[in-house]
N, CA, C and O atoms as a Tripos MOL2 file, in Angstrom:
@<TRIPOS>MOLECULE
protein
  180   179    45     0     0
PROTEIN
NO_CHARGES

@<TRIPOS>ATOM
      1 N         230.1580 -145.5650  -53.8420 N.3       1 UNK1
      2 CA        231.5080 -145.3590  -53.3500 C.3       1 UNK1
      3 C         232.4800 -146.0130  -54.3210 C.2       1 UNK1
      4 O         232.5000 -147.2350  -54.4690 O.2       1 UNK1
      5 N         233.3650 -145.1030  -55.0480 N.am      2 UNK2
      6 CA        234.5010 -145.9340  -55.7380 C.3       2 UNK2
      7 C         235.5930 -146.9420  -54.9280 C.2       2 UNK2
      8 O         236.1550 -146.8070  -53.8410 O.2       2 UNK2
      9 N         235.6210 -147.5740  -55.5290 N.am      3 UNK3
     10 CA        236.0830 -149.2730  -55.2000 C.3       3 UNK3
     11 C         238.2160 -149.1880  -54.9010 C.2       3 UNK3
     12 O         239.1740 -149.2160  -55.6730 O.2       3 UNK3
     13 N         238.1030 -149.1090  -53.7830 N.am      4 UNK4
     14 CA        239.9050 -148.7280  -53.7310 C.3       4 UNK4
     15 C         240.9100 -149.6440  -54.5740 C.2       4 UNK4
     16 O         240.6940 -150.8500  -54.6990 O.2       4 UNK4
     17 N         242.0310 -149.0060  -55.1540 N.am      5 UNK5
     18 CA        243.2100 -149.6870  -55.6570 C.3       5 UNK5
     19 C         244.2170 -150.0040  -54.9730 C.2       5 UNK5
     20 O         245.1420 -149.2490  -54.6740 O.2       5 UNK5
     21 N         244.0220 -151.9120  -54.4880 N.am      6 UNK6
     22 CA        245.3140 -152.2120  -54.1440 C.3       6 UNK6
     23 C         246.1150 -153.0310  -54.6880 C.2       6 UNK6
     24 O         245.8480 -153.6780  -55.7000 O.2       6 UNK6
     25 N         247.4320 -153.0890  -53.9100 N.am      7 UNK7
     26 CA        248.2290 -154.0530  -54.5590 C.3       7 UNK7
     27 C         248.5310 -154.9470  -53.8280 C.2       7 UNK7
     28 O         248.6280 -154.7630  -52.6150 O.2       7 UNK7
     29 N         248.8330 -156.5680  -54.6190 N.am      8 UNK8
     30 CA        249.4650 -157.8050  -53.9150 C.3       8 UNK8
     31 C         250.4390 -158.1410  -54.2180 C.2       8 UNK8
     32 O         250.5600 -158.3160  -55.4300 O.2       8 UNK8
     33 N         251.3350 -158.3470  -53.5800 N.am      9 UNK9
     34 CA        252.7250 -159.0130  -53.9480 C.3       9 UNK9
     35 C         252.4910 -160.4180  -53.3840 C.2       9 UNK9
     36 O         251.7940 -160.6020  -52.3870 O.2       9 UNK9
     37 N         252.9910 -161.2260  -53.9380 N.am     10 UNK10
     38 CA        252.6680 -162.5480  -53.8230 C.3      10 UNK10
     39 C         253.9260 -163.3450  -53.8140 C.2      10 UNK10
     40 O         254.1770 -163.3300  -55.0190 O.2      10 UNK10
     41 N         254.7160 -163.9110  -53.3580 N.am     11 UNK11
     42 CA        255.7960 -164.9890  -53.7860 C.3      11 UNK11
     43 C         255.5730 -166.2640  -53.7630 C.2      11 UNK11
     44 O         255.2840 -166.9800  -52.8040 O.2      11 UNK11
     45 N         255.7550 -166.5920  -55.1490 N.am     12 UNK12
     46 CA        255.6860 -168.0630  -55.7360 C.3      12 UNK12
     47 C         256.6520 -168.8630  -56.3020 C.2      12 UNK12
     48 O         256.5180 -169.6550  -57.2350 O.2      12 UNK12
     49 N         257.7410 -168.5660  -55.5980 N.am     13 UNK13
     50 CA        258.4960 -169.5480  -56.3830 C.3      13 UNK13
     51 C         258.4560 -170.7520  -55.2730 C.2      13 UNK13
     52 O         258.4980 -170.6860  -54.0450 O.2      13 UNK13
     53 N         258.3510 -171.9610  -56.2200 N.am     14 UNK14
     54 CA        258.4300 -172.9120  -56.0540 C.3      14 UNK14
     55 C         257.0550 -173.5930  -55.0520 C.2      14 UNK14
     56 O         257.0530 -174.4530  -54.1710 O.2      14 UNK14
     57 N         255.8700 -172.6950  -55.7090 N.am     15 UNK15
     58 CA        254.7340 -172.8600  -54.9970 C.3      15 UNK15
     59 C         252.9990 -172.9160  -56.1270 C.2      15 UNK15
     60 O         251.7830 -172.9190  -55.9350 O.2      15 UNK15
     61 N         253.9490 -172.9500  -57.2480 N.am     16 UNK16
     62 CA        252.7180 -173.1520  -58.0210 C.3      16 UNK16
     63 C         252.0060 -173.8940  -58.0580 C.2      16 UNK16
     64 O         251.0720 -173.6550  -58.8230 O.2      16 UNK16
     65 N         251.9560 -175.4580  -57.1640 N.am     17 UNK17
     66 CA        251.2180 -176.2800  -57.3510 C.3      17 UNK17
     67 C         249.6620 -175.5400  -56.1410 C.2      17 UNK17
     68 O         248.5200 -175.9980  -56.1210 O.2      17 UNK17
     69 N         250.1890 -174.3480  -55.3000 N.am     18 UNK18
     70 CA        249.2090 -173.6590  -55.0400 C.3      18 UNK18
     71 C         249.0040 -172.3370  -55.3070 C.2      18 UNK18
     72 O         248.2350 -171.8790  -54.4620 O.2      18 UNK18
     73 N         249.4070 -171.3770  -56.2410 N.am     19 UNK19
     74 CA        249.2550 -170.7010  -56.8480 C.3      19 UNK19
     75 C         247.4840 -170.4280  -57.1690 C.2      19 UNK19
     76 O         246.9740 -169.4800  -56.5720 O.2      19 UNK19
     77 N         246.8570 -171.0220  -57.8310 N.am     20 UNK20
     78 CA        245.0430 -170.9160  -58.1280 C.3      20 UNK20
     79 C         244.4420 -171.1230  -56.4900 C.2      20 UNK20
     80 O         243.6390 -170.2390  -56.1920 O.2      20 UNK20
     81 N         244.7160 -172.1950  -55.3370 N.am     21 UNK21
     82 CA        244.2200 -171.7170  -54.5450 C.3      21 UNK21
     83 C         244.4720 -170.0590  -53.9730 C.2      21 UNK21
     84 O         243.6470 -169.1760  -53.7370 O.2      21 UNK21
     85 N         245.8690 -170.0690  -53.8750 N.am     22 UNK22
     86 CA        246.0380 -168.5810  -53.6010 C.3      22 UNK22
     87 C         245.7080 -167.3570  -54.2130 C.2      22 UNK22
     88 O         245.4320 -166.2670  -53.7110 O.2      22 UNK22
     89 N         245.7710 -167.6700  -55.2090 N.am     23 UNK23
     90 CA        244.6790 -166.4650  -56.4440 C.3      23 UNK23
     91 C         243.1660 -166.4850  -55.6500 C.2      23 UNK23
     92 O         242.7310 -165.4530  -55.1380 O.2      23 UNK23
     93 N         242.5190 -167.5900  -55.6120 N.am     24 UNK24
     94 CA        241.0920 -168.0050  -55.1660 C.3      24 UNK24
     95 C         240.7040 -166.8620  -54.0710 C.2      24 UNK24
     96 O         239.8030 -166.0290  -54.1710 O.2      24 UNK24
     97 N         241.8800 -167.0940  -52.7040 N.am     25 UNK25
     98 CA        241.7660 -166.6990  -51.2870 C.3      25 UNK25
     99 C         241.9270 -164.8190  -51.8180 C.2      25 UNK25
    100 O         241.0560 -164.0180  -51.4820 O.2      25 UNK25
    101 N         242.8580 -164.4940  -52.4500 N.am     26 UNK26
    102 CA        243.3540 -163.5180  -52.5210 C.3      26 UNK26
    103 C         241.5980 -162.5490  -52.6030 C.2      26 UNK26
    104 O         240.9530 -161.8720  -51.8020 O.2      26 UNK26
    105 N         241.3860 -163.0660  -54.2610 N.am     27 UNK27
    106 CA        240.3780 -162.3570  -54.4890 C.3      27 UNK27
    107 C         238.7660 -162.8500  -53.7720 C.2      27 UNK27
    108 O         237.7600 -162.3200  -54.2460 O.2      27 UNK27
    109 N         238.7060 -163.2720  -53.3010 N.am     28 UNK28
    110 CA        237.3150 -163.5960  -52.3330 C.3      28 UNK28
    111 C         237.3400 -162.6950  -50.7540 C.2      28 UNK28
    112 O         236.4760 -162.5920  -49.8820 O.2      28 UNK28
    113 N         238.6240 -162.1750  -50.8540 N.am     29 UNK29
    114 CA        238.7230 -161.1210  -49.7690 C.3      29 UNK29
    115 C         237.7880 -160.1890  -49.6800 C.2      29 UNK29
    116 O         237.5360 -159.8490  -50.8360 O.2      29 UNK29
    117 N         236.8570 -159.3340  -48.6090 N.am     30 UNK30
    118 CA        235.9980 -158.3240  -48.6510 C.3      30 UNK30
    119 C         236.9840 -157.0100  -47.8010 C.2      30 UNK30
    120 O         237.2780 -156.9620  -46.6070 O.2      30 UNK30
    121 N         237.2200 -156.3470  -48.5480 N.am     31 UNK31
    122 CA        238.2830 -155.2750  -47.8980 C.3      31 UNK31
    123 C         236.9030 -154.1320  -47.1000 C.2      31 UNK31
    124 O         236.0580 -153.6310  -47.8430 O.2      31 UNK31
    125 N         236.8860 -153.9640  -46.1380 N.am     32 UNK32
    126 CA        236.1260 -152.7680  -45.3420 C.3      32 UNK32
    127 C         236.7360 -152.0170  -44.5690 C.2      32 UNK32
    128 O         237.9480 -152.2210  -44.4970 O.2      32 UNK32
    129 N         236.1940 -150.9760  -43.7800 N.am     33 UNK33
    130 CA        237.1500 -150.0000  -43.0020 C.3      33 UNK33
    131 C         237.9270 -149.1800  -43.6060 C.2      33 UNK33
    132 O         237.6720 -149.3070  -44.8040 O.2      33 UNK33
    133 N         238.5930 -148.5430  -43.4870 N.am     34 UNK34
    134 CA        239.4700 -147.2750  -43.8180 C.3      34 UNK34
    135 C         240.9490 -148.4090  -44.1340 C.2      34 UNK34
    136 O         241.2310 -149.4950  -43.6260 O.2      34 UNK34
    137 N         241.6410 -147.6000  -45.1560 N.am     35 UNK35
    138 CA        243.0350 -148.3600  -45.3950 C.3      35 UNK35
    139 C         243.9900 -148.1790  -45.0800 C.2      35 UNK35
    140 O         243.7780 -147.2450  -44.3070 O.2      35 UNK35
    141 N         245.2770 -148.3900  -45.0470 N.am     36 UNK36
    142 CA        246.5580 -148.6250  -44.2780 C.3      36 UNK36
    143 C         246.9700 -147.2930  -44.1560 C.2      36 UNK36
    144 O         247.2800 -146.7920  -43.0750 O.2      36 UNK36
    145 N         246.9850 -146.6080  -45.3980 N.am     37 UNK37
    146 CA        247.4160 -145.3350  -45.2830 C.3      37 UNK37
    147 C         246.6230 -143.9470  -44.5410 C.2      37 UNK37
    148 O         247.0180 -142.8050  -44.7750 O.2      37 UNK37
    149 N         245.2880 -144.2820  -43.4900 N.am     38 UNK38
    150 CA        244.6450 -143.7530  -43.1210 C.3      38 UNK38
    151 C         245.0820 -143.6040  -41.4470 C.2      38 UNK38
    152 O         244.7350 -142.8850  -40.5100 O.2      38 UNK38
    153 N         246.3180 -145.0350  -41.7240 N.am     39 UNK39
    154 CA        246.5780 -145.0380  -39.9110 C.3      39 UNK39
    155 C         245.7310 -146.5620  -39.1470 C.2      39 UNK39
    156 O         246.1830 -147.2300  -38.2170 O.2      39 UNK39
    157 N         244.5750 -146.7630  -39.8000 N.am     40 UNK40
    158 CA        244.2980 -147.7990  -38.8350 C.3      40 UNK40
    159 C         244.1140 -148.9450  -40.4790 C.2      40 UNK40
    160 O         243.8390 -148.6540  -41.6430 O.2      40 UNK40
    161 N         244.4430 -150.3380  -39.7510 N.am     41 UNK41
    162 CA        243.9580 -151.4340  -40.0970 C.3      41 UNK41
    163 C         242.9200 -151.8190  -40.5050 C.2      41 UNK41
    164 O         241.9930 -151.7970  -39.6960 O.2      41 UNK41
    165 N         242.6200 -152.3570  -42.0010 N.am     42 UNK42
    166 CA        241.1000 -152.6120  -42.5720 C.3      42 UNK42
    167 C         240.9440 -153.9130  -41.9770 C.2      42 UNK42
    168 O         241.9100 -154.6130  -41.6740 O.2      42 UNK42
    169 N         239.7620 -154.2430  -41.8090 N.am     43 UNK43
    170 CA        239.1130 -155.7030  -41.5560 C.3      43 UNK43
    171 C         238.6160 -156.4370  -42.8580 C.2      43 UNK43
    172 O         237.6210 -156.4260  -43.5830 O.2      43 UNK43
    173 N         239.8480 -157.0920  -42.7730 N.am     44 UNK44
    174 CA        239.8250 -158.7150  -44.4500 C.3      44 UNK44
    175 C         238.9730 -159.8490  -43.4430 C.2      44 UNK44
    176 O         239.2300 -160.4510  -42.4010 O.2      44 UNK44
    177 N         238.0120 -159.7810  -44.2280 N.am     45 UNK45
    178 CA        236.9630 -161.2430  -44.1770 C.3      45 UNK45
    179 C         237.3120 -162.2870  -45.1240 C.2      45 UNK45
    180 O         236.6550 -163.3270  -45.1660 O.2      45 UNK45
@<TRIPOS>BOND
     1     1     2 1
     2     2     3 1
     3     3     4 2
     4     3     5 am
     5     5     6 1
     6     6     7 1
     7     7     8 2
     8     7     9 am
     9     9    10 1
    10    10    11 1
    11    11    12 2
    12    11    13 am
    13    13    14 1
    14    14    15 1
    15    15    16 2
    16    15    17 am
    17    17    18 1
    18    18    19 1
    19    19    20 2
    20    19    21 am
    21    21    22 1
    22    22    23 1
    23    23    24 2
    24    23    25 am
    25    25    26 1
    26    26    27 1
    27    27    28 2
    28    27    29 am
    29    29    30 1
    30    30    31 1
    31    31    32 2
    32    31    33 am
    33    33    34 1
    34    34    35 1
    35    35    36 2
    36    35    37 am
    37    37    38 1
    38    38    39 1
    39    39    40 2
    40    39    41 am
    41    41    42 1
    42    42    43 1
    43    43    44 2
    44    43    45 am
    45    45    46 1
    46    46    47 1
    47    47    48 2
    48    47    49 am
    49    49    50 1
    50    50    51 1
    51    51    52 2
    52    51    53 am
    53    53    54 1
    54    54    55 1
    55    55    56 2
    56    55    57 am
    57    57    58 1
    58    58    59 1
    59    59    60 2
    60    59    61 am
    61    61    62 1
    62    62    63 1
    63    63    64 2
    64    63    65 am
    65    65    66 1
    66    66    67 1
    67    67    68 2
    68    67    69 am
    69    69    70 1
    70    70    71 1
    71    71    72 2
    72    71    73 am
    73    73    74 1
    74    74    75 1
    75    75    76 2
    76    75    77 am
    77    77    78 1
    78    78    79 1
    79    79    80 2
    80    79    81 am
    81    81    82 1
    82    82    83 1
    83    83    84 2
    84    83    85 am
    85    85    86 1
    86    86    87 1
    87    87    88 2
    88    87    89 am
    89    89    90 1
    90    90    91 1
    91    91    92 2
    92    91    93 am
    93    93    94 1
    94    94    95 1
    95    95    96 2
    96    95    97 am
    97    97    98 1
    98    98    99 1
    99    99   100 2
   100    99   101 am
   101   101   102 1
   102   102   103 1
   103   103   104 2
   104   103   105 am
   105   105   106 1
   106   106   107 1
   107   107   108 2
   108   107   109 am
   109   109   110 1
   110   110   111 1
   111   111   112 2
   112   111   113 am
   113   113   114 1
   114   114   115 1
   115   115   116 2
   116   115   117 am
   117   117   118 1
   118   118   119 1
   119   119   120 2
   120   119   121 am
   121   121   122 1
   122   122   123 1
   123   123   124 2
   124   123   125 am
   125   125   126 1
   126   126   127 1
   127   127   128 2
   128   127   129 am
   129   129   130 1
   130   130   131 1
   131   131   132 2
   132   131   133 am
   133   133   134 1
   134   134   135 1
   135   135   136 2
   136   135   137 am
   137   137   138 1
   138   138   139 1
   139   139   140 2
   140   139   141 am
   141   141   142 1
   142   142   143 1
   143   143   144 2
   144   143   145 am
   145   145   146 1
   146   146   147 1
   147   147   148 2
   148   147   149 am
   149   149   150 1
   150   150   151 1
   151   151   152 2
   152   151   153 am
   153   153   154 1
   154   154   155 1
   155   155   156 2
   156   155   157 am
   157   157   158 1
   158   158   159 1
   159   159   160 2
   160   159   161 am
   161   161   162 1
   162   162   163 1
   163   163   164 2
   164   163   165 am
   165   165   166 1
   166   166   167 1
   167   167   168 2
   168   167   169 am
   169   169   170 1
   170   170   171 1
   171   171   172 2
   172   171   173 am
   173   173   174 1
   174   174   175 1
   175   175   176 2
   176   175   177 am
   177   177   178 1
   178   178   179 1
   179   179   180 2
@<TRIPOS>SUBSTRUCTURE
     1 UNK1         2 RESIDUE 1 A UNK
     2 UNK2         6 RESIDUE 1 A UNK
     3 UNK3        10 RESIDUE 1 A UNK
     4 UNK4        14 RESIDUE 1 A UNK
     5 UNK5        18 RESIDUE 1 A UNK
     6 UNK6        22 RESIDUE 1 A UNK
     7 UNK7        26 RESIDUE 1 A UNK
     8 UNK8        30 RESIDUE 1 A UNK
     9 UNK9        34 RESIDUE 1 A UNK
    10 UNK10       38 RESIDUE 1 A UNK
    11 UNK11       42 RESIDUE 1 A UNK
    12 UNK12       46 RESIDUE 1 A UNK
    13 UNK13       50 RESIDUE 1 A UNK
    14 UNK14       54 RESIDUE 1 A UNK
    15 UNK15       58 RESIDUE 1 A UNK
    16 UNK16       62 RESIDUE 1 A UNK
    17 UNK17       66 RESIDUE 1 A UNK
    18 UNK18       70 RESIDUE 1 A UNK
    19 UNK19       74 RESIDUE 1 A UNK
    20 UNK20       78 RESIDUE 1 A UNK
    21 UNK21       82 RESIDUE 1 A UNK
    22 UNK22       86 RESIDUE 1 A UNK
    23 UNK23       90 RESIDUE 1 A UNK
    24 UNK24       94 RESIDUE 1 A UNK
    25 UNK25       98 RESIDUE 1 A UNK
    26 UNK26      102 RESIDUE 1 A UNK
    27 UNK27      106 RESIDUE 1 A UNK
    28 UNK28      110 RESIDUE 1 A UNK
    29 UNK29      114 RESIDUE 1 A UNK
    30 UNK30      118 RESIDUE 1 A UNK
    31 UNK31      122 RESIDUE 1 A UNK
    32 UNK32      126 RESIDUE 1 A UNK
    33 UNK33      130 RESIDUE 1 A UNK
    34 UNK34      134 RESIDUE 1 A UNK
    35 UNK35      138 RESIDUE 1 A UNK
    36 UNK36      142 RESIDUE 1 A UNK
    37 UNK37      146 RESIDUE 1 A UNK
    38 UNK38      150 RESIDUE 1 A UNK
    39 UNK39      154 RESIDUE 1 A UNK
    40 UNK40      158 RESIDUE 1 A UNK
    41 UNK41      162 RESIDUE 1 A UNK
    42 UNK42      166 RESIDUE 1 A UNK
    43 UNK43      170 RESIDUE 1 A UNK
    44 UNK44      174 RESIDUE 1 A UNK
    45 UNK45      178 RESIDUE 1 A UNK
């Protein structure tokens, strides 16, 4: 199954001293289920 393309918007100002944790969380996400544009809500682990 090809691997879906999403996007993150992130706001950091004045938050870089957690910036790498938040990179960390972002990508350790497991995206499953059908996606936003399908109508229902994916389940982020």
């Amino acid at each position: 199954m090809k691997m879906p393309l999403i996007s993150v918007v992130l706001p950091i100002y004045n938050i870089e001293s957690y910036l790498d944790r938040c990179m960390e969380a972002v990508l350790n996400q497991i995206l499953s289920g059908p996606l936003y544009g399908s109508g229902a809500e994916p389940d982020l682990q």
